[in-house]
C-alpha positions in Angstrom: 44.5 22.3 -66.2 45.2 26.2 -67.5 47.6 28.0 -65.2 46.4 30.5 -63.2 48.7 33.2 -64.9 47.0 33.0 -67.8 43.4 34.6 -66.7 44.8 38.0 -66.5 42.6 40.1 -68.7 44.2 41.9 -72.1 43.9 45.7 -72.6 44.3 47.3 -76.0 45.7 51.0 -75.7 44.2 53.9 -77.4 45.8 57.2 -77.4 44.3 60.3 -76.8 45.0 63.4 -78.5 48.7 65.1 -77.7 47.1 68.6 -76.4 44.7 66.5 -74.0 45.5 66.4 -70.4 43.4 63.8 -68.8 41.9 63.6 -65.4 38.8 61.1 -65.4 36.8 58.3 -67.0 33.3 57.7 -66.6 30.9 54.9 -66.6 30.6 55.4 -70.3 34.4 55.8 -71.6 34.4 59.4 -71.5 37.3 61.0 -70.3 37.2 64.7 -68.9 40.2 66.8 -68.8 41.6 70.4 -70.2 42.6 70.9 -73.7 42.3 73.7 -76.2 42.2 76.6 -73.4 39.2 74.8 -71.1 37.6 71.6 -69.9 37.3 69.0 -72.4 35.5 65.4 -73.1 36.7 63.0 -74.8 35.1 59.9 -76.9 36.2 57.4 -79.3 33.9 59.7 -81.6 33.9 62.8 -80.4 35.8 65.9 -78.4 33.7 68.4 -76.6 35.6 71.3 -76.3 34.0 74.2 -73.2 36.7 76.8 -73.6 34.9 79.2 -75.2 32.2 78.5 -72.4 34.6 78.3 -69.6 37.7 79.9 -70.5 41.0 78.9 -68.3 39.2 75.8 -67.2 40.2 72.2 -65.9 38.0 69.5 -66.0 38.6 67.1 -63.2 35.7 64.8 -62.6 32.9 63.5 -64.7 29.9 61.2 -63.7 28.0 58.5 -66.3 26.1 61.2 -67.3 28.7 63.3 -68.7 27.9 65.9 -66.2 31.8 67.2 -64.8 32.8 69.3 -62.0 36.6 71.2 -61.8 38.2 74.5 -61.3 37.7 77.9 -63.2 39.8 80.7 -62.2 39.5 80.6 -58.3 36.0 78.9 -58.2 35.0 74.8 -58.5 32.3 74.3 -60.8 30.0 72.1 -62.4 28.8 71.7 -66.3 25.6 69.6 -66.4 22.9 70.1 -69.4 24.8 73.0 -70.7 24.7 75.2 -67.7 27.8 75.9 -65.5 27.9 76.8 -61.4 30.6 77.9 -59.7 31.2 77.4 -55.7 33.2 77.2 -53.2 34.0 78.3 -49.6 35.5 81.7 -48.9 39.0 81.6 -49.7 42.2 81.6 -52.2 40.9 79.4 -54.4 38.2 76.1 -54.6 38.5 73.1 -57.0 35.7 70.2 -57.5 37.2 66.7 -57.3 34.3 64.5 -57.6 30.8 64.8 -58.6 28.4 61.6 -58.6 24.8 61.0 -60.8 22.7 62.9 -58.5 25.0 65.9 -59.1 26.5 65.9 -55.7 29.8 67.6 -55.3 33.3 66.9 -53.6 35.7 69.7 -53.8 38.5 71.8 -51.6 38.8 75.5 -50.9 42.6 77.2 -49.6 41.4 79.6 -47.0 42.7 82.8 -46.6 44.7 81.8 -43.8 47.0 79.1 -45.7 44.6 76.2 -44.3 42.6 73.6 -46.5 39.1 72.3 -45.8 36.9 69.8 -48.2 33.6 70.7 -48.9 30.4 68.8 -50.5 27.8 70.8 -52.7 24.2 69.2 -52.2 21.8 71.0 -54.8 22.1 75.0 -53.5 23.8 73.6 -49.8 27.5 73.7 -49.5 29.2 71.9 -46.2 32.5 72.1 -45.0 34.0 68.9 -44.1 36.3 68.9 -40.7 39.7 68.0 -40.1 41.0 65.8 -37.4 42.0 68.2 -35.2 44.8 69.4 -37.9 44.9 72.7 -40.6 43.5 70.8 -43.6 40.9 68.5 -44.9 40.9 67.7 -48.7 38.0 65.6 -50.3 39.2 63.5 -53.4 36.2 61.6 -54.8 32.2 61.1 -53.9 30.2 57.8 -54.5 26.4 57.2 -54.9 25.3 57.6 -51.1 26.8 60.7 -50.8 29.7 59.5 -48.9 33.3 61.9 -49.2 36.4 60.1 -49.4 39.7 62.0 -48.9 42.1 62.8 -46.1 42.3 65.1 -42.7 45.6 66.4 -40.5 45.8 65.4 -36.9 47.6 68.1 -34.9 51.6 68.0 -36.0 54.7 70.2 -35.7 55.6 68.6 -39.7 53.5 71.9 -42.0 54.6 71.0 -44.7 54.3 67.5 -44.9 51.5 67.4 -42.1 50.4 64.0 -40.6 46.9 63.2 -41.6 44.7 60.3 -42.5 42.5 58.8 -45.1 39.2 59.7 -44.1 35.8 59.2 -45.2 33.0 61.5 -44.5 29.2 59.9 -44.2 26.3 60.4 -41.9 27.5 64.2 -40.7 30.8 63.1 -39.8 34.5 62.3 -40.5 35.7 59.0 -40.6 39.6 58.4 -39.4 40.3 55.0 -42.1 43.6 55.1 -39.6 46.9 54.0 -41.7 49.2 50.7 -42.6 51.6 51.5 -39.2 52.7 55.6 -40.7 51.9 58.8 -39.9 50.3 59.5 -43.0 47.5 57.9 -45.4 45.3 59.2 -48.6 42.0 58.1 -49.4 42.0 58.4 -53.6 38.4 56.9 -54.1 35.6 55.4 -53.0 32.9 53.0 -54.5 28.9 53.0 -54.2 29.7 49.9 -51.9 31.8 52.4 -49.7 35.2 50.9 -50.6 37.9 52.8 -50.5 41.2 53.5 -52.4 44.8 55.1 -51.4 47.7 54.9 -50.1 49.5 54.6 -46.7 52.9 55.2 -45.1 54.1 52.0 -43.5 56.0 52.2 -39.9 59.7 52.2 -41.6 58.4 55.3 -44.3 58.0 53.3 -47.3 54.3 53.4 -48.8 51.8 51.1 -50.4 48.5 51.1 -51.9 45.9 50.5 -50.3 42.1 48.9 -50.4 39.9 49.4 -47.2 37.1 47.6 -46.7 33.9 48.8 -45.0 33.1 44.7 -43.8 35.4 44.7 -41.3 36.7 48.2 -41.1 40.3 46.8 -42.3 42.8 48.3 -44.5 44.4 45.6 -46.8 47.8 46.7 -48.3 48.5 45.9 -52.2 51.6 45.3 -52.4 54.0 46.7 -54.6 56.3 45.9 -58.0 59.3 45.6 -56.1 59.9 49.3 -54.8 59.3 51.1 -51.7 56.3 53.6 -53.1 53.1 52.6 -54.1 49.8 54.7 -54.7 46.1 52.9 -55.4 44.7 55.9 -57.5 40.9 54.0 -58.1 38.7 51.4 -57.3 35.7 50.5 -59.1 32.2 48.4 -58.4 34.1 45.2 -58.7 36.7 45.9 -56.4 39.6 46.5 -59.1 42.0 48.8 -58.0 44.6 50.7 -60.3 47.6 53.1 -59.3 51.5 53.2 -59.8 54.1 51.4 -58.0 58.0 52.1 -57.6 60.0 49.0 -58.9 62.9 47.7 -57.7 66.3 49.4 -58.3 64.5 52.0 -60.4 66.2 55.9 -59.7 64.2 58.7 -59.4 60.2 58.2 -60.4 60.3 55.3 -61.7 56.9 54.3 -61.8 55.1 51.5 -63.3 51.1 51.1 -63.9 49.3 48.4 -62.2 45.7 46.7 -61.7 45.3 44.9 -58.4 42.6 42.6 -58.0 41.4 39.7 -55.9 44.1 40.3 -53.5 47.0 40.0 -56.5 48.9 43.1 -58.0 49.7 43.1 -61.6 52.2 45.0 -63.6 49.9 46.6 -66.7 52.7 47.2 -69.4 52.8 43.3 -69.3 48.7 42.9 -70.0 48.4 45.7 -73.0 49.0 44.6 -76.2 51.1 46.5 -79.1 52.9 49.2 -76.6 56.0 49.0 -78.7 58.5 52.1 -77.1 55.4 52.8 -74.6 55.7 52.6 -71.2 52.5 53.0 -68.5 53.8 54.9 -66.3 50.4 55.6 -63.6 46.9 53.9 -64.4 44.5 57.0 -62.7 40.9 55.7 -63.2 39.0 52.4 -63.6 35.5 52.4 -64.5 33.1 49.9 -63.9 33.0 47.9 -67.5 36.9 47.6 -66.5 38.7 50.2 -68.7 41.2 52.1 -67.5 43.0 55.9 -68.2 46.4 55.7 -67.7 49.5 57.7 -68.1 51.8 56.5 -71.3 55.6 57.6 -72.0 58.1 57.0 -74.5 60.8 55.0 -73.5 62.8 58.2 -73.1 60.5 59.9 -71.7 60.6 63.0 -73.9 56.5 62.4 -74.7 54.2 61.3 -72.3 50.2 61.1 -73.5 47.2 59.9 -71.9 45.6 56.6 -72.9 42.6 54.7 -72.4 43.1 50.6 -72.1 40.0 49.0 -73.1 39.6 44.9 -72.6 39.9 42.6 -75.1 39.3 39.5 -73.1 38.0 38.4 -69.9 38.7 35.2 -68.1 38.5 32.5 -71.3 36.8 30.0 -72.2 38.7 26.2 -71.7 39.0 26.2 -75.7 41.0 29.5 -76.1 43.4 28.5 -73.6 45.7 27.0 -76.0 45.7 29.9 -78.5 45.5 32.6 -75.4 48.7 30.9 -74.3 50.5 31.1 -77.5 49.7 35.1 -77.6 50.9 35.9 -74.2 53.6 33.5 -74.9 54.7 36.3 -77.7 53.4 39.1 -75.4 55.9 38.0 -72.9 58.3 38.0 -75.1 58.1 41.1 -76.5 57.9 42.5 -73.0 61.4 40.6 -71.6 62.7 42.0 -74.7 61.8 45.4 -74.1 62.7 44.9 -70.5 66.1 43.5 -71.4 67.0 46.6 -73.6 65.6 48.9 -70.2 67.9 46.9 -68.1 71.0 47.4 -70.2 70.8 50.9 -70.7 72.7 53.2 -68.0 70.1 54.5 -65.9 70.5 58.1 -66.8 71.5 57.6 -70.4 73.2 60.2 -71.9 71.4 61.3 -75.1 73.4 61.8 -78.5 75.7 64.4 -77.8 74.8 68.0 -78.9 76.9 70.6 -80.7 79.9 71.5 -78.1 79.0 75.4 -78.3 82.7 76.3 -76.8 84.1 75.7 -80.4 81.7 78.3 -82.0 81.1 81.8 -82.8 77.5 83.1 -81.9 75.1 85.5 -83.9 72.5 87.6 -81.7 69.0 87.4 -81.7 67.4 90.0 -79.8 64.3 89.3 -77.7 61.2 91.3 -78.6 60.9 94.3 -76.0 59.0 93.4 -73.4 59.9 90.1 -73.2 61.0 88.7 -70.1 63.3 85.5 -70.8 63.9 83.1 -68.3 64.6 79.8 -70.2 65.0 78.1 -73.8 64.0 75.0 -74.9 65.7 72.5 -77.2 64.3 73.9 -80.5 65.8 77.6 -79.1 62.2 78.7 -78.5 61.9 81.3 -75.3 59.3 80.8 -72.0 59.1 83.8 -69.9 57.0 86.4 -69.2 55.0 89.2 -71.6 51.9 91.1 -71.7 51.3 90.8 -67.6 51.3 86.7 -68.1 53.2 83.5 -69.2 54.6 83.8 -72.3 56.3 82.1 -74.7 58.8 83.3 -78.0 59.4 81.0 -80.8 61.5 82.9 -83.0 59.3 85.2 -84.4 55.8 85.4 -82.3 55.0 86.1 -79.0 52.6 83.8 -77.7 51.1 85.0 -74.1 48.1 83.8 -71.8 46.8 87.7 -70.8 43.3 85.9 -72.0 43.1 82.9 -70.0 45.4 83.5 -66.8 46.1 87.4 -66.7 48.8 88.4 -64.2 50.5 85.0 -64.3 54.4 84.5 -65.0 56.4 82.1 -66.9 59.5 80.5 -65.5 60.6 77.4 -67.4 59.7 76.1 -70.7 60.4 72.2 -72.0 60.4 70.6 -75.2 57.0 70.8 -76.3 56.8 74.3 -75.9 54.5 74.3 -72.2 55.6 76.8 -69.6 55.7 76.7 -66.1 55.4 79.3 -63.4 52.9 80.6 -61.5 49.6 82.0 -61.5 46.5 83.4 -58.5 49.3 81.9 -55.8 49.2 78.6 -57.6 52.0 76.7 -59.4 50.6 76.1 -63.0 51.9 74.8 -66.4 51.0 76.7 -69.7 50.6 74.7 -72.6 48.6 74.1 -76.0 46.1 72.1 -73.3 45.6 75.2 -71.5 45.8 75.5 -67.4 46.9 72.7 -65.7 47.5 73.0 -62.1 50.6 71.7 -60.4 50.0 72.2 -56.7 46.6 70.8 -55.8 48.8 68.3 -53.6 50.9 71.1 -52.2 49.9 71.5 -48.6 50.9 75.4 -48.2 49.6 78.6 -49.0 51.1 79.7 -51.6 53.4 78.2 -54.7 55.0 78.5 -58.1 56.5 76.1 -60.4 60.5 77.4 -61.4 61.2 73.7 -63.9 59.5 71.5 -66.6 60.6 68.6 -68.2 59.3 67.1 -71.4 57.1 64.3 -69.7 55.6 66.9 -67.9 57.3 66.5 -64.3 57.0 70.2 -62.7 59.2 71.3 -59.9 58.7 74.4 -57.8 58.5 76.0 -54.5 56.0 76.4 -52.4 55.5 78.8 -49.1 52.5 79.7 -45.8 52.9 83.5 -46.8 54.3 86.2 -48.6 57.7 87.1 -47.1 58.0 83.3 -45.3 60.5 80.3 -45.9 59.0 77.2 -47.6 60.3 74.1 -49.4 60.5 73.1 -52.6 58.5 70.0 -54.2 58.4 68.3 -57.6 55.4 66.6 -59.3 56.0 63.7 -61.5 54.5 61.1 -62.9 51.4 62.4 -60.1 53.3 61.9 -57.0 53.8 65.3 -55.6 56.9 65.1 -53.2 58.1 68.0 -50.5 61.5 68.0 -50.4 63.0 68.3 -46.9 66.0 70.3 -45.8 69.5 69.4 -44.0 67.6 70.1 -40.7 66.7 73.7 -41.5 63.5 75.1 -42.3 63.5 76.2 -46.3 64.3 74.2 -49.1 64.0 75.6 -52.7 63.9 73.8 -56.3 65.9 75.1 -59.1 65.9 72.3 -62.0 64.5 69.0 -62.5 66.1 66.5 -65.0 63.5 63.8 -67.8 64.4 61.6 -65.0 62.7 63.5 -62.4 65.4 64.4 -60.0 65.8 68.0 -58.8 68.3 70.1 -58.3 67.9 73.4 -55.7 69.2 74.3 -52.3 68.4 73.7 -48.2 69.0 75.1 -45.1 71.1 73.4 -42.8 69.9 73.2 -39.3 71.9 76.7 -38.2 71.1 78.5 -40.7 69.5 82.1 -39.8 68.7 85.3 -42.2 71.3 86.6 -40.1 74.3 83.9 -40.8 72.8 81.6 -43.8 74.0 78.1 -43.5 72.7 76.3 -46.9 74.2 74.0 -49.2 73.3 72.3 -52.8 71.2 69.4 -53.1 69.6 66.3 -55.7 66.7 64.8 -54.5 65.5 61.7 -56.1 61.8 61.1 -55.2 63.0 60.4 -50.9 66.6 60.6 -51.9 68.4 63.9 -50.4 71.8 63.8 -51.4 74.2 66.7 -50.2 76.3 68.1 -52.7 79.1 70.4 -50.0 80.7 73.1 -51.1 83.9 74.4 -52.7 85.5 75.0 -48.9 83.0 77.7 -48.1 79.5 77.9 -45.7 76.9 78.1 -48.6 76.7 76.7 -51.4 73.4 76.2 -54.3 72.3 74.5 -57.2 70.9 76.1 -60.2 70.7 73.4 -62.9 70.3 69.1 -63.4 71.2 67.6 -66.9 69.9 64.1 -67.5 73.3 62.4 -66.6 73.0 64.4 -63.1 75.7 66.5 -63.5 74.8 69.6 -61.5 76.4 73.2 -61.4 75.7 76.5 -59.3 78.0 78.3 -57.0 80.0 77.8 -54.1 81.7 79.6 -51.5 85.7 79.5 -51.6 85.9 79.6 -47.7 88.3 82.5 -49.2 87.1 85.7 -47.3 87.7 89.3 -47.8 87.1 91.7 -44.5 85.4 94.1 -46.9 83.8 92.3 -49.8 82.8 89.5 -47.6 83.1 85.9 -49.3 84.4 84.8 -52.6 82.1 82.5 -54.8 83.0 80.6 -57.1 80.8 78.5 -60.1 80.7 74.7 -59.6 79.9 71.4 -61.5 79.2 68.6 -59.5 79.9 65.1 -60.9 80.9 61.7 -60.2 81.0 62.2 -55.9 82.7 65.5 -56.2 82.6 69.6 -56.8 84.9 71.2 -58.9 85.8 74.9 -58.8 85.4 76.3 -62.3 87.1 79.3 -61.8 86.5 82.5 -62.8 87.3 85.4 -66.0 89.9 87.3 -63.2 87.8 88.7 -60.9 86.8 86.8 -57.6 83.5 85.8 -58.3 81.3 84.2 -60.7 78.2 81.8 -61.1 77.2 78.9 -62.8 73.5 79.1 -64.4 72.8 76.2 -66.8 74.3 72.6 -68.2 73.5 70.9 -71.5 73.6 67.3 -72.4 77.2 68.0 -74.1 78.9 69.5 -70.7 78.5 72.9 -72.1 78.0 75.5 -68.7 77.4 79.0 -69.3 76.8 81.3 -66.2 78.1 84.9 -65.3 81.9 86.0 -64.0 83.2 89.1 -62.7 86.1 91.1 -64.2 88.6 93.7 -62.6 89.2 94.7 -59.1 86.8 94.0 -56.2 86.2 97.8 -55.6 85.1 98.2 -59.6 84.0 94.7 -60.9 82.5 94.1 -64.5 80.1 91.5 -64.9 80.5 88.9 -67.9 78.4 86.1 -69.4 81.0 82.6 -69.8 80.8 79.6 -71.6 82.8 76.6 -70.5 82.8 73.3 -72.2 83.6 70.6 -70.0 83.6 67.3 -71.0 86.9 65.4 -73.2 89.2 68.0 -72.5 88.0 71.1 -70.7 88.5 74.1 -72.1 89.4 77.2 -70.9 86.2 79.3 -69.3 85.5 82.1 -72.2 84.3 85.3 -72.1 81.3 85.5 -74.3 81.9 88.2 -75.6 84.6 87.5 -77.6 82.9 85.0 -79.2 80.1 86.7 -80.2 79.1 89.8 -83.0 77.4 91.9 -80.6 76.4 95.7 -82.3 78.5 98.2 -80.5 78.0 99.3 -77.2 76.5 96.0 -76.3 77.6 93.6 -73.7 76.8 90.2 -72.8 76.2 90.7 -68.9 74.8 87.3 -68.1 74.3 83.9 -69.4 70.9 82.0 -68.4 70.4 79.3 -69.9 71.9 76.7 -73.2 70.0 74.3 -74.7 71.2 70.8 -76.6 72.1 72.7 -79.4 74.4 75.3 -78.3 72.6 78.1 -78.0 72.0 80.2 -75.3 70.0 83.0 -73.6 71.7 85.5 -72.4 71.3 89.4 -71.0 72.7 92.4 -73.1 73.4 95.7 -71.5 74.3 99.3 -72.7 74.4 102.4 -71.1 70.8 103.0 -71.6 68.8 99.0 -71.5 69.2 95.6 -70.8 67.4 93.1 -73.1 67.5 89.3 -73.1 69.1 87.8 -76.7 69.6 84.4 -77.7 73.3 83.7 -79.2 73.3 81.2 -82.4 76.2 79.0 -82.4 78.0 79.5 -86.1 80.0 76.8 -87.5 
């Protein structure tokens, strides 16, 4: 008699294209997304490529017949037959989620007052949808009949983390689907047979995915892979559900894929043949012939991609069972393997270590004018801001987005060259994809994105109103997590490691603009970890390498009764803060960390009453050396000096502001052997 294991289905992975950001699949095997400056479909034969049409575009949702709905600038809107409508209620800013073969629309609009409300778009007839008493409705898919699933606040003190419910909205009203014992559910998607997909808080906090059925108006939990976070992201005609789940003793986001069906929750790296170093990270959509788009990285998570997983088998017949068993036999095998190797390595792996920069002389590279640097990437290329927008230098060209996002700003850059920052009050990423969104799960007004790591994980800050405190959040592997504060009420992200943990700075419960109390933090996806100071009140965090090693500054608790505190740089390791002095004067800063230990940061010179500012290097891992003045290790043309140090990458070089009596301009010291 065959075991019961063995009827799990077999996927075989295809990846799509590196500059495609996926969203959704359709009935068909299309896949809509953004790629090439605009919405995009994909096929096994063909790409259709609307940026010329709909420039600045994200396609989000697709129906079977290739008919897709998104955002444009500040407007939702639909592509069907080669003509494009755009919608939304009066507001910030509208996005279409869902659209279903009859061309009905789901979508959400940010009111001008910071507050959310879902919307559905019948033919020329747009409604709002209601909340549940709450600031914010959001509508995340649309099935057959018409029917809105999605999720609605209940009044709550908690803004920025509201307490709301997975809600469905049919027959002229909202539906509470109620929650697994929290204070907060999702509704992700809904099937024609009014099923419905998400996730729910559980009474001790931790989460699980979710399928409710509209039988018995019961909400069945999934399960999970061993962690305490779960999230269903689809369900289709059958039932099957697919989402990510947390796995037990992973750090950080550490997701996995899965595909739940007939009540039993399956890990999906362990049903796709030929992965090899690639890990499924999130499964987003199911369709109803079963394949899935899913979310692929490298084992070291430097590439992420999206993929689709098409079956190879169904249940078998009794006469393949013996040569079924053999290749899952090998599968299996290939996957303890793989899993062994996983389990061995240190959980934040240090990666082969980079040039130590301290032992080297620097050439400078000046910045175009113009140019405003903020960050460099490991292959020394530049993301900032030029031209009124996002920008980014590699070298020799300026590369900007004045065409497709004018009057946006670039504040990070990773490895593969996208940008992040912000654009129209949203936090966005910049990349050879195009637009892409990072705060559609944000639940305030306004936010921008200040970190990017190569798989894509975004980390920003978000706020109700110009002038008001906010918190941060991160996005990663498409969780979206506020970050809480130390019982204050701001929280800000500064960094975010290829593990997704985040580095930035919270308020403490008495803090005030008057007497700031705040000290540095690492949050690891519901892990806030307090990092102290050096002896002082304050203390912030301004950059995460992927070993967690984290430095900022401090305050000494040394005080002077006229220049007020003395603050010191930092680098927080094993437990602990260490003071990393200073050039002489009293106070200095730590901006950035490499994978080698390398900090560079700024220091003051001379007496309190007549300081001089001065950028530093420090390496310090096998033994520390003494903090240097950059300066003196670099050929700077005369008159010139290295004010500031922003930023080193892996290979020792670093971005850096230059000042004479006249300018400042950003340049990126070289490290000479």
């Amino acid at each position: 008699m065959p075991l019961v294991a063995l009827a799990a289905p077999l996927y075989r992975m295809t990846l799509l294209p590196g500059d495609f950001h996926a969203s959704a699949l359709n009935n068909a095997g299309q896949v809509v997304g953004t790629a090439r400056g605009g919405a995009a479909i994909w096929s096994r034969t063909a790409t259709i490529y609307l940026g010329g049409l709909l420039p600045g575009s994200e396609g989000l949702a697709i129906n079977s017949r290739g008919a897709i709905a998104g955002r444009v600038g500040a407007s939702a809107f639909m592509y069907a037959d080669g003509a494009v409508s755009t919608f939304g209620l009066p507001g910030f800013g509208s996005w279409a989620a869902g659209i279903n073969d009859a061309g009905q629309v789901a979508g959400t609009t940010r009111r001008d007052t910071g507050e959310f409300r879902a919307f559905v778009r019948d033919g020329a007839s747009l409604t709002e949808l209601g909340t549940f008493g709450g600031l914010l409705s959001f509508a995340t898919a649309i099935n057959a009949s018409g029917h809105v699933a999605g999720f609605a606040s209940v009044p709550s003190g908690n803004f920025e983390d509201p307490d709301r419910y997975a809600s469905v909205y049919r027959d002229g009203r909202q539906v509470n689907l109620g929650s697994l014992g929290g204070r907060i559910s999702e509704a992700s998607d809904i099937n024609d047979a009014g099923f419905v997909a998400g996730w729910s808080e559980l009474a001790d906090g931790s989460e699980r995915p979710f399928l409710y059925s509209p039988l018995d108006g019961r909400m069945i939990d999934l399960g999970s892979l061993g962690g305490l976070s779960g999230r269903a992201n689809a369900v289709n005609g059958d039932g099957t559900v697919v989402g990510l789940s947390a796995v037990a003793g992973g750090g950080g986001f550490d997701y996995r894929a899965f595909v739940a069906g007939a009540g039993r929750m399956s890990d999906l790296n362990q049903l796709v043949a030929a992965l090899d170093d690639w890990r499924l990270v999130s499964a987003t959509d199911i369709n109803d012939a079963g394949q899935i788009l899913a979310q692929a990285c490298r084992a070291g998570l430097d590439e992420c991609r999206p993929v689709r997983l098409d079956l190879v088998a169904e249940l078998p017949e009794p006469g393949t069972w013996a040569l079924l068993g053999a290749g899952l036999a090998l599968l299996l095998w290939r996957h303890r393997r793989r899993a062994a190797w996983l389990a061995a390595a240190p959980l934040l792996a240090a990666p082969l270590a980079p040039a130590a920069a301290a032992a080297s002389s620097y050439t400078a590279v000046f910045v175009p004018a113009g140019f405003n640097a903020m960050a460099i990437n490991r292959h020394g290329h530049l993301g900032g801001s030029h031209n009124g927008s996002a920008a980014r230098w590699d070298g020799r060209t300026v590369t900007d987005n004045a065409a497709l996002a004018p009057g946006s700003f670039g504040l990070a850059i990773n490895g593969h060259g996208h940008l992040a920052g912000g654009w129209a009050g949203d936090a966005y990423a910049f990349g050879p994809f195009g637009l892409r969104n990072a705060s559609r799960q944000v639940l305030m007004a306004f936010s921008f994105a200040v970190a990017i790591n190569d798989a894509g994980g975004v980390a920003g800050s978000a706020l109700w109103g110009v002038g008001e405190r906010g918190n941060g959040f991160v996005l990663a592997n498409g969780v979206t997590r506020m970050i809480p504060s130390f019982g204050g009420d701001w929280s800000s992200a500064s960094a975010i490691n290829r593990h997704g943990h985040v580095a930035g700075s919270a308020a403490l419960e008495d803090d005030s603009i008057g007497a700031a109390h705040h000290h540095a933090f690492v949050y690891r996806d519901k892990s806030m970890l307090d990092l102290g100071t050096l002896g002082g009140r304050n203390s912030a965090a301004y950059d995460i390498d992927d070993a967690g090693r984290v430095v900022g500054d401090s305050q000494t608790g040394v005080t002077d009764p006229v220049f007020g505190p003395e603050l010191h740089p930092f680098l927080y390791e094993n437990g602990s803060m260490r003071d990393l002095g200073t050039l002489g004067g009293r106070d200095g800063r730590a901006w950035a960390i490499n994978n080698a230990g390398v900090v560079v940061g700024e220091s003051s010179l001379g007496a309190p009453d007549n300081p001089q500012l001065r950028a530093f290097v420090l390496e310090t891992r096998g033994s520390p050396g003494p903090m240097r003045d950059l300066n003196d290790l670099s050929a700077m043309p005369e008159g010139w000096v290295l004010a500031m140090a922003r930023d080193i990458n892996d290979a020792g070089q670093v971005l850096a502001l230059a000042c004479s009596l006249e300018d400042c301009l950003h340049v990126r010291l070289d490290p000479q052997p």
